[in-house]
Backbone bond lengths (Angstrom), bond angles and torsions (degrees), N, CA, C in turn:
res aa  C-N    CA-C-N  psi(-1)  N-CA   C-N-CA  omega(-1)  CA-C   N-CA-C  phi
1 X - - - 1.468 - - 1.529 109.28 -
2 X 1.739 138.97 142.90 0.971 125.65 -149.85 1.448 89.39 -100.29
3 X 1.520 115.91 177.55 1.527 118.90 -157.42 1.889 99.36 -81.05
4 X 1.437 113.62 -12.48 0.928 107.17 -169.58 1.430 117.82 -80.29
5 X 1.157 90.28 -43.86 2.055 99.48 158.95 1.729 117.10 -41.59
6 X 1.134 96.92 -39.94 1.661 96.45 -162.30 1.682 87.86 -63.99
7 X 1.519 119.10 -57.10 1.028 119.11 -167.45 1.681 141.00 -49.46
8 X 1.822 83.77 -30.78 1.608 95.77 165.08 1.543 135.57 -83.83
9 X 1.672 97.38 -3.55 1.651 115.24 155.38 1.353 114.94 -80.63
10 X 1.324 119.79 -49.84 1.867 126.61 -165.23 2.113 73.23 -57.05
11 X 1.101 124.41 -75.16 1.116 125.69 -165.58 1.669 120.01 -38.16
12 X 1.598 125.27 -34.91 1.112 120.46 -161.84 2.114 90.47 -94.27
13 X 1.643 77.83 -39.71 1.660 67.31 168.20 1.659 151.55 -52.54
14 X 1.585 103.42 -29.29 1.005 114.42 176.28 1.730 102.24 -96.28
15 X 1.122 109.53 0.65 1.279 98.39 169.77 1.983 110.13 -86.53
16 X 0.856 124.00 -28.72 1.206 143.30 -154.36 1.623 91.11 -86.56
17 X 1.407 111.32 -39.82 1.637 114.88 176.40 1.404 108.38 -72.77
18 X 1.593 112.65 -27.36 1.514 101.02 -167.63 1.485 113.66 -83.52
19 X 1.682 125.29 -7.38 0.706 134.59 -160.06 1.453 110.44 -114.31
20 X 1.239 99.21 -17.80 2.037 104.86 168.02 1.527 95.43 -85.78
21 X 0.996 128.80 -50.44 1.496 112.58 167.25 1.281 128.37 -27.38
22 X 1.422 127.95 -52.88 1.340 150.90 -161.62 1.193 102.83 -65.65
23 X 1.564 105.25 -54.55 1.320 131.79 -151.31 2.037 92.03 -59.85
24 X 1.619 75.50 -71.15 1.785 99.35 170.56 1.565 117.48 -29.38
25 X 1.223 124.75 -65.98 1.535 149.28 177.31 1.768 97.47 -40.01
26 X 1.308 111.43 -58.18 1.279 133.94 -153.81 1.578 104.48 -76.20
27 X 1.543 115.38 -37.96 1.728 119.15 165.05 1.608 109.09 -80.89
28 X 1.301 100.79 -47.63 2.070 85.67 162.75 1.545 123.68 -30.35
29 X 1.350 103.23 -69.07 1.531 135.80 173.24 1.885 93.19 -43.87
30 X 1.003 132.10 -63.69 1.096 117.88 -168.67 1.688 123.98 -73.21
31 X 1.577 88.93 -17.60 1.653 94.01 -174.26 1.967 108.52 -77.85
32 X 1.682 91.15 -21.72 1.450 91.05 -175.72 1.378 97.38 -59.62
33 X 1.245 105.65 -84.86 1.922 127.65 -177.07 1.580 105.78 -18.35
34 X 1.404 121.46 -21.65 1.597 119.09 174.96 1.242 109.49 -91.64
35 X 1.248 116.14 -16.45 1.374 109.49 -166.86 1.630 101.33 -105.47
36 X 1.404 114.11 -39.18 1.534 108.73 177.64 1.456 125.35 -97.04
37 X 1.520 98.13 -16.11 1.614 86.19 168.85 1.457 124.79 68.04
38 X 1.125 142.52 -131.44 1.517 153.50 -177.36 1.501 89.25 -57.43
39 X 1.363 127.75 -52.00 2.106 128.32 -134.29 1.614 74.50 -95.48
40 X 1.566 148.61 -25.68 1.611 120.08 172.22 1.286 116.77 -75.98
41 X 1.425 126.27 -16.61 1.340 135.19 175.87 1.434 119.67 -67.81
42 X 1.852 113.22 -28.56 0.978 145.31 164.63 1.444 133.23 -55.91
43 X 1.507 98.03 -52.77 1.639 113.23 156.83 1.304 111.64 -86.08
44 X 0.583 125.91 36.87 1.433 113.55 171.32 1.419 94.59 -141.51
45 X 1.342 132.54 -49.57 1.426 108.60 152.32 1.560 138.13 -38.66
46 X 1.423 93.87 -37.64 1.850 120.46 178.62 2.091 98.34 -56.12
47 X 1.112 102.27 -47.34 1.518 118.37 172.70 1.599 105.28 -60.02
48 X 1.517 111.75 -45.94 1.680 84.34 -170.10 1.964 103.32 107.43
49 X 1.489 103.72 19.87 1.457 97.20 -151.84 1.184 124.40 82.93
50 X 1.035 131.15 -16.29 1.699 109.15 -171.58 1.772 116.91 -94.46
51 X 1.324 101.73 82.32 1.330 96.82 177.17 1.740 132.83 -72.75
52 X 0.861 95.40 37.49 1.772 101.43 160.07 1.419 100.52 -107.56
53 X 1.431 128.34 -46.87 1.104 137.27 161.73 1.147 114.93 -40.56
54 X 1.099 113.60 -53.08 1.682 114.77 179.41 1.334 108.20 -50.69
55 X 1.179 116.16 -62.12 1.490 156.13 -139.60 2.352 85.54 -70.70
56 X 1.095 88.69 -61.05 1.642 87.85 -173.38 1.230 102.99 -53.29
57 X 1.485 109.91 -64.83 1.726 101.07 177.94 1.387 148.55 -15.82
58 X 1.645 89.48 -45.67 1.535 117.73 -179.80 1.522 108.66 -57.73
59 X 2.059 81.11 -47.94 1.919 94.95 -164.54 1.599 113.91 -48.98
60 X 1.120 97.98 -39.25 1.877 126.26 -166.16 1.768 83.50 -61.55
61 X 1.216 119.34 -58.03 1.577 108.72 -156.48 1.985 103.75 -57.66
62 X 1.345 79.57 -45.32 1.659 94.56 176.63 1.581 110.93 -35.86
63 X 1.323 106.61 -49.61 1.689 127.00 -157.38 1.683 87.21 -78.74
64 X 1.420 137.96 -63.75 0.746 104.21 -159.95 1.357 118.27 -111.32
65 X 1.555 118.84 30.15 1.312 135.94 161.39 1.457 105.26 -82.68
66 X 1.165 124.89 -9.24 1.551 141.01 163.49 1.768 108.02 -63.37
67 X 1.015 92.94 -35.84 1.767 95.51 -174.04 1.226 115.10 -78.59
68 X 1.228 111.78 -26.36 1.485 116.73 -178.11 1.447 127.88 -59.58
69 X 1.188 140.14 139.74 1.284 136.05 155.34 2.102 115.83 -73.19
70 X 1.256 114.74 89.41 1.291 107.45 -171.74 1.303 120.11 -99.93
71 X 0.887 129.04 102.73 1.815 131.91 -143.60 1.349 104.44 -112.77
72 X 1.493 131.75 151.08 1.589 137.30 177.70 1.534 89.12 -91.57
73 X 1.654 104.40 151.44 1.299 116.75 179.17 1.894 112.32 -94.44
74 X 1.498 112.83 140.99 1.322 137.34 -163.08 1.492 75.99 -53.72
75 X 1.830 105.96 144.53 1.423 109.38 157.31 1.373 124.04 -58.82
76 X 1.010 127.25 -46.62 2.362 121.90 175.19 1.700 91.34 -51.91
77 X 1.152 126.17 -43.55 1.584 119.19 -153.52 1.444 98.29 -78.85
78 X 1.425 130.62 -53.16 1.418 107.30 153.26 1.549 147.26 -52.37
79 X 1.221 103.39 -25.33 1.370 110.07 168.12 1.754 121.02 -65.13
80 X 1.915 93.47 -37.34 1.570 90.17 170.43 1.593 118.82 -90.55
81 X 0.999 137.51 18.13 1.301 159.66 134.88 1.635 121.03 -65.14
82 X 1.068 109.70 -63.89 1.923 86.85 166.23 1.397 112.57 -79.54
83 X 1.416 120.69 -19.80 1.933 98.00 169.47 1.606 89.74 -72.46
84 X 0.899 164.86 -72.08 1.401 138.47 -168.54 1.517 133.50 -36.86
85 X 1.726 97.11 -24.41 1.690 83.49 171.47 1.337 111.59 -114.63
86 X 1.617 109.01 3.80 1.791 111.42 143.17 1.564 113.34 -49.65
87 X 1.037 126.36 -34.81 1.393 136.81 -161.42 1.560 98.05 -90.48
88 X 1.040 136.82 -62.83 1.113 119.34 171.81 1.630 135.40 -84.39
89 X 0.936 108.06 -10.14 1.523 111.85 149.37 1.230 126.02 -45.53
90 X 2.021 106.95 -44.52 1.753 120.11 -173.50 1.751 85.94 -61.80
91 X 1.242 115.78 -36.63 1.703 116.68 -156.94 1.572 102.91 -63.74
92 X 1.311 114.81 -20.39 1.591 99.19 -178.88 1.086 122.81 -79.69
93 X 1.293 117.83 -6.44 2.093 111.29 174.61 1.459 102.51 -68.80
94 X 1.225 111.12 -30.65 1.914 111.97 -172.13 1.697 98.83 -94.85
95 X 0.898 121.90 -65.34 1.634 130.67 -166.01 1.422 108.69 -124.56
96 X 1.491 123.71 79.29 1.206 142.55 175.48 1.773 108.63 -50.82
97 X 1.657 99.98 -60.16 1.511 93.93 -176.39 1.864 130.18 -76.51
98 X 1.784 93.03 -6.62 1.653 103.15 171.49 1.776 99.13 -72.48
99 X 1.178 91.32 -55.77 1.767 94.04 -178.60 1.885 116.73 -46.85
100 X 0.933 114.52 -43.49 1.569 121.45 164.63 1.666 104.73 -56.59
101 X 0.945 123.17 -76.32 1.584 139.34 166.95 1.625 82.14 -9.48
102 X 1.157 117.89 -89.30 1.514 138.39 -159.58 1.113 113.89 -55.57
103 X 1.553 136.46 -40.21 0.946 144.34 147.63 1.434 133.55 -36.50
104 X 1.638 109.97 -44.26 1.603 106.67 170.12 1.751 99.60 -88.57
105 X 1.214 130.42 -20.55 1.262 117.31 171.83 1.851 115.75 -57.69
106 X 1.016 104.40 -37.74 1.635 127.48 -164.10 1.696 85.89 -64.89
107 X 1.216 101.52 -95.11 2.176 105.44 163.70 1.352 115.41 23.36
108 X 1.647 92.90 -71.58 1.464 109.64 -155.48 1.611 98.71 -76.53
109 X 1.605 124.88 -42.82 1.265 113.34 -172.00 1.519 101.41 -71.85
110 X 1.175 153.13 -1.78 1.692 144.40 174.67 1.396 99.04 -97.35
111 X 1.693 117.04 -29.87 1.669 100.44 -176.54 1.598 86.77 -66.01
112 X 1.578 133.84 -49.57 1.084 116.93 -147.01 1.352 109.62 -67.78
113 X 1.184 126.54 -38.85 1.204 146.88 -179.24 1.498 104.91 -40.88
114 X 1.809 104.34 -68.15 1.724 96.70 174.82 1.478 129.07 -49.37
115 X 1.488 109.75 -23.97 1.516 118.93 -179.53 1.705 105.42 113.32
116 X 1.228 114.45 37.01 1.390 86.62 151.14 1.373 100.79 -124.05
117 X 1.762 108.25 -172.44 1.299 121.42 -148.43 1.543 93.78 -89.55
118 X 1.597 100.10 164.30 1.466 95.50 177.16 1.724 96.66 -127.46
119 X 1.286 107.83 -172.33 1.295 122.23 -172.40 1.489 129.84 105.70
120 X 1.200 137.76 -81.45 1.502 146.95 174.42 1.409 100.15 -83.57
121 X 1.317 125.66 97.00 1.291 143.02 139.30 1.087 125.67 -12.61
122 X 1.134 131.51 -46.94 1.558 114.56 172.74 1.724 106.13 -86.29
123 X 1.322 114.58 -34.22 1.346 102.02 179.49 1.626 126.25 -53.33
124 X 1.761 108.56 -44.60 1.010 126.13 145.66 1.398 127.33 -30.63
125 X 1.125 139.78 -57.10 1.376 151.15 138.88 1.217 116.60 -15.51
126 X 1.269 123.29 -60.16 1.454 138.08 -178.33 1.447 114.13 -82.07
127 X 1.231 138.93 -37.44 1.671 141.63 135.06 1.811 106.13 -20.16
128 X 1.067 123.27 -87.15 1.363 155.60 140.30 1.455 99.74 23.22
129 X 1.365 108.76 -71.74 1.538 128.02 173.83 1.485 123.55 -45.45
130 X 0.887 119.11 -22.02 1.463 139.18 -152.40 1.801 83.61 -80.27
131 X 1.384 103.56 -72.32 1.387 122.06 -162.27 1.807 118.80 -90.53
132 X 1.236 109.20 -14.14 1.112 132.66 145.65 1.246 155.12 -132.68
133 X 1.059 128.99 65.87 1.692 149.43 -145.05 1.292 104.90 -85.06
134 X 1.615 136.77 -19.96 1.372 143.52 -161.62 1.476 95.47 -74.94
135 X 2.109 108.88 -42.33 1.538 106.36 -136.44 1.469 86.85 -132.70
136 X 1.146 134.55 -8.66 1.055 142.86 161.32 2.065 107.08 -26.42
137 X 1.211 115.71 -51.94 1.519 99.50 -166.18 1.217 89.39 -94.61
138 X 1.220 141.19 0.20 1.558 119.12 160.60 1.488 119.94 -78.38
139 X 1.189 103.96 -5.82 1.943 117.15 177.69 1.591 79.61 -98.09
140 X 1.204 151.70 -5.69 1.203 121.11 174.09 1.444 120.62 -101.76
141 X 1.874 119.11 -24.56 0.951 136.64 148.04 1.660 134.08 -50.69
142 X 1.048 112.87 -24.47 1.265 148.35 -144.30 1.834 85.74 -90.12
143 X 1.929 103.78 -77.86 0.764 140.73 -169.54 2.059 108.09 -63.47
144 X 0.906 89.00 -28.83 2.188 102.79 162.84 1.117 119.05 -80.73
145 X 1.730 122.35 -33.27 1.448 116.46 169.49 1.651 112.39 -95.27
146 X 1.515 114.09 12.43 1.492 109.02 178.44 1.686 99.76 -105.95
147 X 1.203 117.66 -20.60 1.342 112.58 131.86 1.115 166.94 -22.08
148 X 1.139 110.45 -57.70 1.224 136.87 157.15 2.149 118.61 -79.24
149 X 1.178 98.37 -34.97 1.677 111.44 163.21 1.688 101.53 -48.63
150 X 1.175 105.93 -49.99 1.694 114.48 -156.80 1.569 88.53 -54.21
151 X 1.539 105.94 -50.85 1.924 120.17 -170.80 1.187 100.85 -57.32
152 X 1.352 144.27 -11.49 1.489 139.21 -141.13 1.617 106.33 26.84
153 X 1.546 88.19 55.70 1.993 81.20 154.82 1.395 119.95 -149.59
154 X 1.153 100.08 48.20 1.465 110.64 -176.94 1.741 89.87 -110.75
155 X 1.717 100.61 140.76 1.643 108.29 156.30 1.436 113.68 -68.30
156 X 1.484 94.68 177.82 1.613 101.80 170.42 1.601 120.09 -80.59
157 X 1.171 110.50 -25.56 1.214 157.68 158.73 1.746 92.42 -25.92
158 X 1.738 87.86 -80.26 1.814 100.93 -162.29 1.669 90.95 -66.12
159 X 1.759 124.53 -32.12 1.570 99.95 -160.71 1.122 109.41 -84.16
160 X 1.596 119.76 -25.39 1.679 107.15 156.66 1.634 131.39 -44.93
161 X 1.120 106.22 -47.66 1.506 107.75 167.67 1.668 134.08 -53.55
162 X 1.766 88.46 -35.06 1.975 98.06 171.84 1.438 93.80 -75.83
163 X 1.262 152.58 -38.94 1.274 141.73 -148.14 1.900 89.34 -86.61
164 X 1.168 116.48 -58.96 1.740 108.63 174.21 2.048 100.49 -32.14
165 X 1.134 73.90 -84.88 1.533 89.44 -174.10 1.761 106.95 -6.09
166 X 1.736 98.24 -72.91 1.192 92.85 -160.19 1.029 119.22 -92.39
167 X 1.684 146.81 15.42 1.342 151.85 66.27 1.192 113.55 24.30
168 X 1.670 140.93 -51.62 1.626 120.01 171.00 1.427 108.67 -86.72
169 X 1.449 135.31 1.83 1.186 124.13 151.08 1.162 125.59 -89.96
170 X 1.671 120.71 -24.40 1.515 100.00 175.42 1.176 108.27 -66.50
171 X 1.753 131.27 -50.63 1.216 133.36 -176.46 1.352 110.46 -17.97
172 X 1.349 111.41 -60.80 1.708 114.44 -161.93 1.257 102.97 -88.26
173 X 1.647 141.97 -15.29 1.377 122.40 135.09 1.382 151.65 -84.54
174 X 1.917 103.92 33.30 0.805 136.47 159.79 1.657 115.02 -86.23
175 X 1.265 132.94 -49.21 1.204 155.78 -95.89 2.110 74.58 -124.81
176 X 1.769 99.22 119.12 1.670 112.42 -159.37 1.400 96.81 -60.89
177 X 1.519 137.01 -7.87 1.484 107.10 146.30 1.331 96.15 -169.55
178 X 1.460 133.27 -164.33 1.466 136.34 -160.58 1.282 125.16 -69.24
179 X 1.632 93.76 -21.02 1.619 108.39 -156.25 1.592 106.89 -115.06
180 X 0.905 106.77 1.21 1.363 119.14 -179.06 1.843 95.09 -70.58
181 X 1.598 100.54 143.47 1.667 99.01 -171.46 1.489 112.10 -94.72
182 X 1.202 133.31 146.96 1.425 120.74 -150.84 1.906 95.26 -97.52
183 X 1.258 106.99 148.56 1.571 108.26 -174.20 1.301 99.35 -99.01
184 X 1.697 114.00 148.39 1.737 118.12 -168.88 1.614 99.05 -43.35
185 X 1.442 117.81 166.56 1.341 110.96 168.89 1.402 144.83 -90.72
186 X 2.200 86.48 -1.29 1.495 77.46 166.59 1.671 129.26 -79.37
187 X 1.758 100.27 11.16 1.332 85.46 -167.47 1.817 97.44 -121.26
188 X 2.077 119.25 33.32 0.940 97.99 -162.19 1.902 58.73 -135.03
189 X 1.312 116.58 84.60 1.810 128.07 163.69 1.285 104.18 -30.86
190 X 1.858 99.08 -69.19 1.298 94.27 -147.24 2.038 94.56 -128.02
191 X 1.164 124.00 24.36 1.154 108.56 168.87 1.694 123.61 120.73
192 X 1.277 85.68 -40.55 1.891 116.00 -178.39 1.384 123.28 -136.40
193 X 1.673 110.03 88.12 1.660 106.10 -158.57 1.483 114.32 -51.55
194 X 1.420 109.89 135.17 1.159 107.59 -162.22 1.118 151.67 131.22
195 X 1.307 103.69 -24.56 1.814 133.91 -143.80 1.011 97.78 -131.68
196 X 1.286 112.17 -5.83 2.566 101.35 177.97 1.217 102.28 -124.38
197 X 1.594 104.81 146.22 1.190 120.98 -174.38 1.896 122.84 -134.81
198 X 0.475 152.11 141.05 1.642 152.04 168.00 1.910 88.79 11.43
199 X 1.057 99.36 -95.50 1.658 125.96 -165.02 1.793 91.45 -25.09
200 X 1.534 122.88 -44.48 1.338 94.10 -146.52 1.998 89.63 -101.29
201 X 1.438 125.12 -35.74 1.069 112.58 146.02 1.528 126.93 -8.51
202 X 1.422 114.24 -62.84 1.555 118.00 174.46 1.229 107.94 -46.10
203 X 1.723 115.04 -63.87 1.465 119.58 177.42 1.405 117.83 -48.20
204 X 1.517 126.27 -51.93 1.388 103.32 170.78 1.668 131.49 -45.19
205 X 1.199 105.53 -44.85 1.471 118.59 -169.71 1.877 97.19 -60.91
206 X 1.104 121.76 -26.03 1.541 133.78 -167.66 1.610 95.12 -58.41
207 X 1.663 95.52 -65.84 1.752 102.04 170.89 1.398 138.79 -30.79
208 X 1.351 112.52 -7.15 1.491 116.06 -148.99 1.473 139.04 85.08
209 X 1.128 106.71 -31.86 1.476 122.85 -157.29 1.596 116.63 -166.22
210 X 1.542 125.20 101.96 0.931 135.35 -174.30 1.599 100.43 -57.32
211 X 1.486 98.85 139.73 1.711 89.25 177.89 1.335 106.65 -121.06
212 X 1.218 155.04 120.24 1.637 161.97 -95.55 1.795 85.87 -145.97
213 X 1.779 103.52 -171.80 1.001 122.79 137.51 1.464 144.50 -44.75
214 X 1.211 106.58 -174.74 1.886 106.29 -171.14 1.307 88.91 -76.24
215 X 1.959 97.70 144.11 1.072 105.09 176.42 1.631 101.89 -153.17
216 X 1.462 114.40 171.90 1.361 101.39 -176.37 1.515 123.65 -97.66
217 X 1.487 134.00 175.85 1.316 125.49 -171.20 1.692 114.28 -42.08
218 X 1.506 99.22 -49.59 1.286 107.34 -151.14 1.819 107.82 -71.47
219 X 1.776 113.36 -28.67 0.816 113.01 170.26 1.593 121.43 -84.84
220 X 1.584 132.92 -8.58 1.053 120.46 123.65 1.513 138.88 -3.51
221 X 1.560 107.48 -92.84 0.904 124.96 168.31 1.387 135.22 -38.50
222 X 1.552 79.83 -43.45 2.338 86.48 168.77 1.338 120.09 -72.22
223 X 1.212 116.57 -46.21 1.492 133.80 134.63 2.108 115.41 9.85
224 X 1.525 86.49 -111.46 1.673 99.38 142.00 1.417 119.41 11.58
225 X 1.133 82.56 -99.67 1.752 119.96 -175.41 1.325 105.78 -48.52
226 X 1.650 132.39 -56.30 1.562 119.28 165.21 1.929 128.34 -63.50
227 X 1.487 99.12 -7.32 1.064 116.44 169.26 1.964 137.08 -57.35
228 X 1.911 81.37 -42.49 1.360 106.00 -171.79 1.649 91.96 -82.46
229 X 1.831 107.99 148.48 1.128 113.33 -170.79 1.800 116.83 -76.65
């Protein structure tokens, strides 16, 4: 066969490789963006644009959200978990920024509870993501104005908003396991269908601002925003 033949195979061949790659690269790429939603748009901003960069990051969370033991919480143990953040919710008409305080404390004992790790905050955050990507930056927002509470310089304003916030993440680490499908929110009051009644309805409305089911940043924020007078 003359050398020129060979050459226009080595050639079609490596074309044929460069293009299952792509192909390949390109369903990775898509499986992320389905799975993270808002938090890949995020890294990849976090990158600066560079979504391969992005793209690994994600992978890594994947990899070692793999390690984890992530467990649904015993039915009594959820039940005594939202009467606790019935309880401090009532606390924000009197002490808005104890109730925030209490609120990201509360968080952390159900993340721990489900099994992930605690300690470094953003890593935590990024674990977090894996399994919740919708509400994930409202646990990160959330977690910036409980911050600032600690300083006494958060409005009431901002601590209503961390308490939303972190309200659509407990919800969904409440919720008896990942896969469970989430019900619209006007009909999930208080977190655990079932569990609200006249009396605590009142109490929400006390707060300012009824705080619903999981929801995402942006509707947060709109939220908020129709809130303010």
């Amino acid at each position: 066969m003359a050398t020129w033949v060979w050459i226009l195979i080595a050639i079609a061949v490596v074309a044929v490789v460069v293009i299952v790659a792509m192909a390949a690269r390109q369903r990775r790429a898509a499986a992320l963006r389905q799975r993270f939603g808002p938090e890949y748009e995020r890294a990849v901003a976090a990158r600066e644009g560079q979504r391969a960069a992005a793209e690994a990051d994600l992978r890594e969370r994947e990899k070692q959200h793999a390690l984890l033991d992530i467990r649904p919480l015993p039915e009594d143990t959820r039940a005594r978990f939202a009467h606790e953040w019935r309880d401090l919710q009532e606390r924000f008409v009197d002490e808005p920024s104890d109730a925030v305080v209490a609120a990201d404390h509360l968080v952390n004992i159900v993340m721990d509870a489900r099994g992930y790790p605690m300690g470094d905050f953003d890593t935590q955050a990024d674990l977090v993501s894996v399994d919740h990507p919708q509400v994930v930056e409202n646990y990160r927002v959330a977690h910036g104005i409980h911050g600032r509470a600690l300083a006494q310089q958060a409005s009431t304003e901002d601590l209503r908003e961390a308490l939303l916030r972190y309200r659509s993440l407990f919800d969904e680490l409440l919720r008896a396991s990942d896969e469970d499908a989430v019900a619209p929110a006007r009909h999930r009051r208080d977190g655990i269908a079932g569990q609200g009644n006249a009396d605590e309805d009142a109490r929400d409305s006390r707060v300012g601002a009824e705080v619903p089911g999981p929801r995402t940043g942006s509707s947060v924020e709109s939220e908020v925003d129709n809130e303010r007078p």
